[in-house]
FIMI-671903 format. One line per field, with one value per atom (N, C-alpha, C, O): residue number from 1; residue in one letter; atom name; x negated, y, z. Coordinates in steps of 0.02 Angstrom, whole numbers, plus 50000, padded with zeros to 5 digits. Atoms other than C-alpha are relative to their C-alpha. Example, Ala and Ser with C-alpha at 12.3 -4.5 7.8 and 13.67 -1.06 7.14 Angstrom:
<sites>
nr: [1/1/1/1/2/2/2/2]
rest: [a/a/a/a/s/s/s/s]
atom: [N/CA/C/O/N/CA/C/O]
xx: [49955/49385/49955/49903/50042/49316/50039/50014]
yy: [49941/49775/50060/50059/49941/49947/50055/50110]
zz: [50000/50390/50000/50033/49997/50357/50037/50045]
</sites>
This chain:
<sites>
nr: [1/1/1/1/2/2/2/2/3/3/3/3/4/4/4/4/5/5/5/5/6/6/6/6/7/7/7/7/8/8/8/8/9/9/9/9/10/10/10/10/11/11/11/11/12/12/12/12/13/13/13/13/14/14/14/14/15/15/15/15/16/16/16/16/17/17/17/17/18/18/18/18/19/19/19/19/20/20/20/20/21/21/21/21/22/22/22/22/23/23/23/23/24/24/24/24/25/25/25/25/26/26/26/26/27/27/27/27/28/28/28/28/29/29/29/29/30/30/30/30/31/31/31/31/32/32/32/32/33/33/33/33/34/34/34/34/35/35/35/35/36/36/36/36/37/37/37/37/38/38/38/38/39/39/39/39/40/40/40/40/41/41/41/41/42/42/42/42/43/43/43/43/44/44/44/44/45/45/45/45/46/46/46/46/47/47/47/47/48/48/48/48/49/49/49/49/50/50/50/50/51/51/51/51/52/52/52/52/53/53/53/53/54/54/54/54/55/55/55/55/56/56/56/56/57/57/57/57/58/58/58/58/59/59/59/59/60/60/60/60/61/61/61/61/62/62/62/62/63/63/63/63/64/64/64/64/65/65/65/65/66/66/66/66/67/67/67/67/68/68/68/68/69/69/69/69/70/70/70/70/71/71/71/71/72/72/72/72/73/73/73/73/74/74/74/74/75/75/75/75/76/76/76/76/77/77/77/77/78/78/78/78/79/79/79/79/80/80/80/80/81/81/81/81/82/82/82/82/83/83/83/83/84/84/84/84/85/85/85/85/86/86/86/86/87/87/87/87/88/88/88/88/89/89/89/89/90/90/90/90/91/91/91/91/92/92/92/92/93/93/93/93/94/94/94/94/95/95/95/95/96/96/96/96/97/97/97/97/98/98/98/98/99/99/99/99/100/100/100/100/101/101/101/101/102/102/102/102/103/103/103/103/104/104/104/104/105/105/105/105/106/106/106/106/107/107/107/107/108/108/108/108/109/109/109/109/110/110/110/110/111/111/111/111/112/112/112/112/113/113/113/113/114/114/114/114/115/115/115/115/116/116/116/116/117/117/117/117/118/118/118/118/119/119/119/119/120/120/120/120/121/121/121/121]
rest: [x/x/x/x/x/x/x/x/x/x/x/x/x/x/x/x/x/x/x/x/x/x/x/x/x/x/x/x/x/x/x/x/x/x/x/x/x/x/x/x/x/x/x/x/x/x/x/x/x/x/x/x/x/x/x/x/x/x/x/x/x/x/x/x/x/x/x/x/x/x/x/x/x/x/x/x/x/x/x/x/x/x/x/x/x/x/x/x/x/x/x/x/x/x/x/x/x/x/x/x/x/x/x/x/x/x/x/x/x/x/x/x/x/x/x/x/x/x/x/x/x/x/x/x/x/x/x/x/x/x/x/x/x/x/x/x/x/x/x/x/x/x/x/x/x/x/x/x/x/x/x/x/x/x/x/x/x/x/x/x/x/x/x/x/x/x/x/x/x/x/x/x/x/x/x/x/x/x/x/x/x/x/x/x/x/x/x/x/x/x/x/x/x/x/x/x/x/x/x/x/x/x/x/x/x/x/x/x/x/x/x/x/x/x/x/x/x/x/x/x/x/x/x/x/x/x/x/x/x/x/x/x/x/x/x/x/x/x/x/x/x/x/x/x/x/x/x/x/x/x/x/x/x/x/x/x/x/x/x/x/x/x/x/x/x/x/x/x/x/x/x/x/x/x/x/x/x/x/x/x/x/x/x/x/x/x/x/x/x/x/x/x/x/x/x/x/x/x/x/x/x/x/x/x/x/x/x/x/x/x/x/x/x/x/x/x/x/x/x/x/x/x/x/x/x/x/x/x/x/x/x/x/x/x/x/x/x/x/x/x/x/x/x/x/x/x/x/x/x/x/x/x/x/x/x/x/x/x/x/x/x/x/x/x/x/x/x/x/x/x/x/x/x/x/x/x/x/x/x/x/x/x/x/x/x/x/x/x/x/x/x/x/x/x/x/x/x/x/x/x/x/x/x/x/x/x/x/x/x/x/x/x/x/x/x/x/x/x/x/x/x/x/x/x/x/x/x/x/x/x/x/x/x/x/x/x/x/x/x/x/x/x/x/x/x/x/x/x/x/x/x/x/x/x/x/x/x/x/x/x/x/x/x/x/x/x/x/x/x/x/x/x/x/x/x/x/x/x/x/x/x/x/x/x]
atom: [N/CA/C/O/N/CA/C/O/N/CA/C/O/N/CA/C/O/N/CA/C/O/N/CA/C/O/N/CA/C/O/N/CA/C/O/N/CA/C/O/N/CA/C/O/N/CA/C/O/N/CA/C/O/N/CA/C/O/N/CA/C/O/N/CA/C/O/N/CA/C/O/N/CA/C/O/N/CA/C/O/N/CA/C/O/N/CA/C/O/N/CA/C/O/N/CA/C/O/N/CA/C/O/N/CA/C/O/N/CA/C/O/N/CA/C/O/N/CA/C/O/N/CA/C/O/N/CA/C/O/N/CA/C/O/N/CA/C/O/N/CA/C/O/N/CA/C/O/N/CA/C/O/N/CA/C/O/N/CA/C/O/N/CA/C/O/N/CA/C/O/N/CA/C/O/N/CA/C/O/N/CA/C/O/N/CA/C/O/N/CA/C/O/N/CA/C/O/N/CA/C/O/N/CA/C/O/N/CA/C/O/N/CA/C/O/N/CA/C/O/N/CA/C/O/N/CA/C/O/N/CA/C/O/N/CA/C/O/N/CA/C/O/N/CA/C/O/N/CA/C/O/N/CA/C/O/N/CA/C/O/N/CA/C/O/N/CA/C/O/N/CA/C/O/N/CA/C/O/N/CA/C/O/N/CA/C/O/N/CA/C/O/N/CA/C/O/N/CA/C/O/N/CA/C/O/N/CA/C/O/N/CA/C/O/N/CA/C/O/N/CA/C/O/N/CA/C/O/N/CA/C/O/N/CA/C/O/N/CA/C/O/N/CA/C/O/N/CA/C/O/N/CA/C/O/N/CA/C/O/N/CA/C/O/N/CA/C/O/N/CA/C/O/N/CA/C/O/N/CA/C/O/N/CA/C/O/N/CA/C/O/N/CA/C/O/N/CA/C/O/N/CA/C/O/N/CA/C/O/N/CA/C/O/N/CA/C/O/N/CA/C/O/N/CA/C/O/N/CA/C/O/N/CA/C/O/N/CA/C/O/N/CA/C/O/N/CA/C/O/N/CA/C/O/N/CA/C/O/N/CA/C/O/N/CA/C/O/N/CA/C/O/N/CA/C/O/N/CA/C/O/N/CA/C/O/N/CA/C/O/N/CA/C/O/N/CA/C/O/N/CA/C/O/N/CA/C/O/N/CA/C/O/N/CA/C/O/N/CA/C/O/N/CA/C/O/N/CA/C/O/N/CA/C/O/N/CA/C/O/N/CA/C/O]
xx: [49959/50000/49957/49980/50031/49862/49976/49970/50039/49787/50068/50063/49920/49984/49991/49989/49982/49990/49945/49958/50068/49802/50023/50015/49976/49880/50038/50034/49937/50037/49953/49955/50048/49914/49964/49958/50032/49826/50038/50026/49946/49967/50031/50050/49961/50032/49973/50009/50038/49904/50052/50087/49962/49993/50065/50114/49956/50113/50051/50101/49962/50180/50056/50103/49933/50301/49948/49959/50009/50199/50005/50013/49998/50194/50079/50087/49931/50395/50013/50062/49998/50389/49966/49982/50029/50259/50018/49997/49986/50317/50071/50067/49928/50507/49962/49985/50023/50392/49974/49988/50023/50308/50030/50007/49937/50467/50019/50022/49975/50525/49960/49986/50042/50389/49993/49990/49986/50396/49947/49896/50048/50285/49933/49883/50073/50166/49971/49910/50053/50102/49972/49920/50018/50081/49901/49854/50097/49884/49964/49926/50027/49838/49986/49938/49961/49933/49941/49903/50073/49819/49925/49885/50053/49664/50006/49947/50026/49685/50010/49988/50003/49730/49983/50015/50059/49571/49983/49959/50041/49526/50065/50057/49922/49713/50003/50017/49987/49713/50077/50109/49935/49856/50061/50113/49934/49989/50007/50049/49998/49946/50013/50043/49992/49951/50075/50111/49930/50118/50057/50115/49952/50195/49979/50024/50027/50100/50041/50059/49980/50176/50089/50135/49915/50357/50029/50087/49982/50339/49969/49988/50023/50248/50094/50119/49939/50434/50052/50104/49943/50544/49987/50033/49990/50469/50004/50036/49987/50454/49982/50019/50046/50306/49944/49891/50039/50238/49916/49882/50068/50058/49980/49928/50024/50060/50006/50053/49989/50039/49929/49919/50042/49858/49974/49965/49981/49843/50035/50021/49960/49955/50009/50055/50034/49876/49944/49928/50069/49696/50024/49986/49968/49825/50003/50018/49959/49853/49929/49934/50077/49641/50000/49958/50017/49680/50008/50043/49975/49646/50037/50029/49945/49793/50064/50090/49959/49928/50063/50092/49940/50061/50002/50048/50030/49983/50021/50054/49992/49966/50091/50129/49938/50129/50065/50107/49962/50227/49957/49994/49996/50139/50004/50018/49955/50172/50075/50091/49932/50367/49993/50016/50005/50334/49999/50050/50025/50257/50078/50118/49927/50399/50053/50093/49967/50528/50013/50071/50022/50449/50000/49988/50012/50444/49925/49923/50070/50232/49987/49982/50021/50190/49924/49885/50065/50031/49984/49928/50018/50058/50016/50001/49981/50115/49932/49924/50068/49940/49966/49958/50032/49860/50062/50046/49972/50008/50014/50034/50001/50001/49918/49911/50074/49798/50034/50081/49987/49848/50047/50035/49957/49984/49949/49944/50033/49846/49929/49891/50050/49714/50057/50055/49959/49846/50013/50016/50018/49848/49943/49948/50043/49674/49992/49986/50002/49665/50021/49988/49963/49803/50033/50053/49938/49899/50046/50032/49927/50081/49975/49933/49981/50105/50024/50016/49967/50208/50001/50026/50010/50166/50040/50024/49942/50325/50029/50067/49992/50368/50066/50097/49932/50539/50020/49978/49988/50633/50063/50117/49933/50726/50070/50085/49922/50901/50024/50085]
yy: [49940/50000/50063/50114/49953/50108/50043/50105/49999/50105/50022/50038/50003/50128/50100/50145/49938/50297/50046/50094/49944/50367/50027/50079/49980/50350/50073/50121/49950/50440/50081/50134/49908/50608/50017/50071/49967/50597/50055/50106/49957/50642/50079/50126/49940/50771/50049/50099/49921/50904/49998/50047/50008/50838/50040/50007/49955/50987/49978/50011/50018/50894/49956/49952/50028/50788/49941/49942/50042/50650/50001/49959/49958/50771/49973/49958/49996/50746/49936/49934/50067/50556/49975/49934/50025/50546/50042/50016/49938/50692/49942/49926/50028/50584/49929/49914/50075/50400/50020/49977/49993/50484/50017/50008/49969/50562/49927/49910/50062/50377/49954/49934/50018/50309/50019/49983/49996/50421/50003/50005/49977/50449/49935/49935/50058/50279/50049/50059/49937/50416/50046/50067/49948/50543/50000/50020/50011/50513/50012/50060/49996/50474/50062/50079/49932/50637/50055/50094/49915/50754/49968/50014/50004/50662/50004/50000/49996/50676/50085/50116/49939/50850/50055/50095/49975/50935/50016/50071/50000/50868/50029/50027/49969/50945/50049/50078/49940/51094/50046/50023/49976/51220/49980/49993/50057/51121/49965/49973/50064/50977/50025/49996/49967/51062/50019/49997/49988/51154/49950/49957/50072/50968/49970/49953/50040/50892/50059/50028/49977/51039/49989/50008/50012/50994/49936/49926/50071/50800/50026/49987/50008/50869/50019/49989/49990/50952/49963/49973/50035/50824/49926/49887/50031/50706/50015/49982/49954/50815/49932/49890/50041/50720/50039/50066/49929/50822/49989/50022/49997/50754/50035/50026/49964/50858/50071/50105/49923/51036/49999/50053/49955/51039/50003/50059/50001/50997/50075/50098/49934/51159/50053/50094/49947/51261/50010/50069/50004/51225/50034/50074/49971/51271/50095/50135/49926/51454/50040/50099/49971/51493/49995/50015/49992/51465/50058/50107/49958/51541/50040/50094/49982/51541/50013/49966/49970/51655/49947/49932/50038/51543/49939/49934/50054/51393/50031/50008/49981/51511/50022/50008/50004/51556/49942/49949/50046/51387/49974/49956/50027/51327/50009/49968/49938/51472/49982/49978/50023/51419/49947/49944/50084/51225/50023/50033/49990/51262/50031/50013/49979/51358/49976/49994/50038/51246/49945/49927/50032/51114/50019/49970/49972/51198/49957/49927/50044/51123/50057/50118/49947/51166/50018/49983/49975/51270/50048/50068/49971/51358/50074/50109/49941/51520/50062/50110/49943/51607/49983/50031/50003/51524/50049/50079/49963/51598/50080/50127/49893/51776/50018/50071/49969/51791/49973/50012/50003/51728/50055/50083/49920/51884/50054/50091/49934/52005/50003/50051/50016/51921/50030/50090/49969/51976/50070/50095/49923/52153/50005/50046/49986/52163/50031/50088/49993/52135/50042/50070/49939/52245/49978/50011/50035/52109/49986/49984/50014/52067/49907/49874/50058/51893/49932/49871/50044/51836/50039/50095/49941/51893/49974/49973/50025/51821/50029/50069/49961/51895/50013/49973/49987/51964/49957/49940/50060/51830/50032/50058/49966/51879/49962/49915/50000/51881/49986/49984]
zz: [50000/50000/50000/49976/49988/50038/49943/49942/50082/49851/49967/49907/50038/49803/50023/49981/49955/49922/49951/49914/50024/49862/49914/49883/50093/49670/49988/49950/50036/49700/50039/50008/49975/49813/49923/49894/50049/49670/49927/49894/50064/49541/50023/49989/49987/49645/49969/49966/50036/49548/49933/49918/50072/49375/50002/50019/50000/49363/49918/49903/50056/49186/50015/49976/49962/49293/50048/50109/49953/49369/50076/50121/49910/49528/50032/50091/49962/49548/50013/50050/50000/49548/50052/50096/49956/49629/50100/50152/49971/49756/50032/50092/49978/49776/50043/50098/50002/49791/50082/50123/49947/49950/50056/50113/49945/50044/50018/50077/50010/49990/50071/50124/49963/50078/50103/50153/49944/50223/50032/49998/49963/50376/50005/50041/50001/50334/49938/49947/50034/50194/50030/50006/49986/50301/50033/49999/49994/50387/49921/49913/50052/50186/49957/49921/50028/50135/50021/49993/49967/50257/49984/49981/50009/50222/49933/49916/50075/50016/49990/49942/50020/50042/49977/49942/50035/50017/49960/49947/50040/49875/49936/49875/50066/49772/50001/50054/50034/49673/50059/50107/49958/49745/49961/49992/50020/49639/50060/50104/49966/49729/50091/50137/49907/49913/50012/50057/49978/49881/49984/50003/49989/49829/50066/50105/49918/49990/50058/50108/49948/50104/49974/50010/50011/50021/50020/50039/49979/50052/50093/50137/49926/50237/50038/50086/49965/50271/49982/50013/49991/50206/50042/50053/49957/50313/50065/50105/49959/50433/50061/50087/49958/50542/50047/50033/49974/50663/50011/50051/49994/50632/49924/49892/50081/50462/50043/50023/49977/50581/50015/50043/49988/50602/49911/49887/50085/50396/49966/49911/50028/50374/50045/50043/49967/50502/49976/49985/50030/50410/49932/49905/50076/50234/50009/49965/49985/50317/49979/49961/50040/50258/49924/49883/50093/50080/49980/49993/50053/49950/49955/49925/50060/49853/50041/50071/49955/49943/50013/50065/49999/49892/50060/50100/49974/49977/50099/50145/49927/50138/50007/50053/49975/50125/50018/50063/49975/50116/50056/50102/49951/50231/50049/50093/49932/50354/50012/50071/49996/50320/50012/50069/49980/50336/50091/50123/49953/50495/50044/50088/49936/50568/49983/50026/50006/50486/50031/50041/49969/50573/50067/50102/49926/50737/50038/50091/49965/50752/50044/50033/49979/50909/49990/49957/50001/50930/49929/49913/50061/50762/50015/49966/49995/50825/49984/49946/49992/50869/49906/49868/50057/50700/49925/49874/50062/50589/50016/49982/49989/50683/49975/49945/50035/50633/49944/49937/50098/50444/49986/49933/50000/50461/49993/49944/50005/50527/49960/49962/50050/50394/49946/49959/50030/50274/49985/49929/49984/50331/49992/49946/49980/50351/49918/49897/50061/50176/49954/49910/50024/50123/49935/49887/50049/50023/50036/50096/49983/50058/50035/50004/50003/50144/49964/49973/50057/49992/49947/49941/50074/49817/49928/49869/50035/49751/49942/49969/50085/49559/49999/50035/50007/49521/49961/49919/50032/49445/49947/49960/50061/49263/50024/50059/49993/49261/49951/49947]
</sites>
């Protein structure tokens, strides 16, 4: 199962669909993915992170909160931002103080929290 699990982390970068299959196969699966989930995390593009923080809240396993307290240093705003919402969706404790410095890292900076695009109409 383990070699089954590492396949589907790996697809999650594949933004051409393999991500959603593989993305449903791991909710499917459930919290025996989850350990595999935070240790392949690393190595996935920010596709692959903001499908891993979507399967972290629909299983909603509270050993995916230091995984998406470590997500709140990325790079890629988006990334810090779901996983700022996971996190308090989740109610993990101990995330409060780590998602108030990623707030005043935010400010510091003098970018928005969420740099979300207006969506046509």
């Amino acid at each position: 199962m383990t070699a089954h699990i590492e396949r589907l982390i790996q697809q999650l970068d594949d933004s051409t669909g393999p991500s959603y299959d593989a993305r449903a196969e791991l909710i499917g699966i459930g919290s025996d993915a989850i350990p595999a989930l935070i240790e392949g995390l690393p190595s996935l593009g920010g596709f692959g992170q903001l499908t891993a923080i979507e399967v972290f809240e629909e299983v909603a396993d509270p050993r995916c909160g230091r995984a998406l307290i470590a997500l709140l240093d990325s790079d890629d705003s988006t990334v810090r931002e779901w996983a700022a919402m996971a996190l308090a969706s989740l109610k993990i404790d101990g995330a409060v103080e780590p998602v108030r410095r990623a707030y005043r890292v935010c400010l510091e900076r003098a970018t928005p929290p969420a740099q979300v695009g207006a969506v046509a109409g």
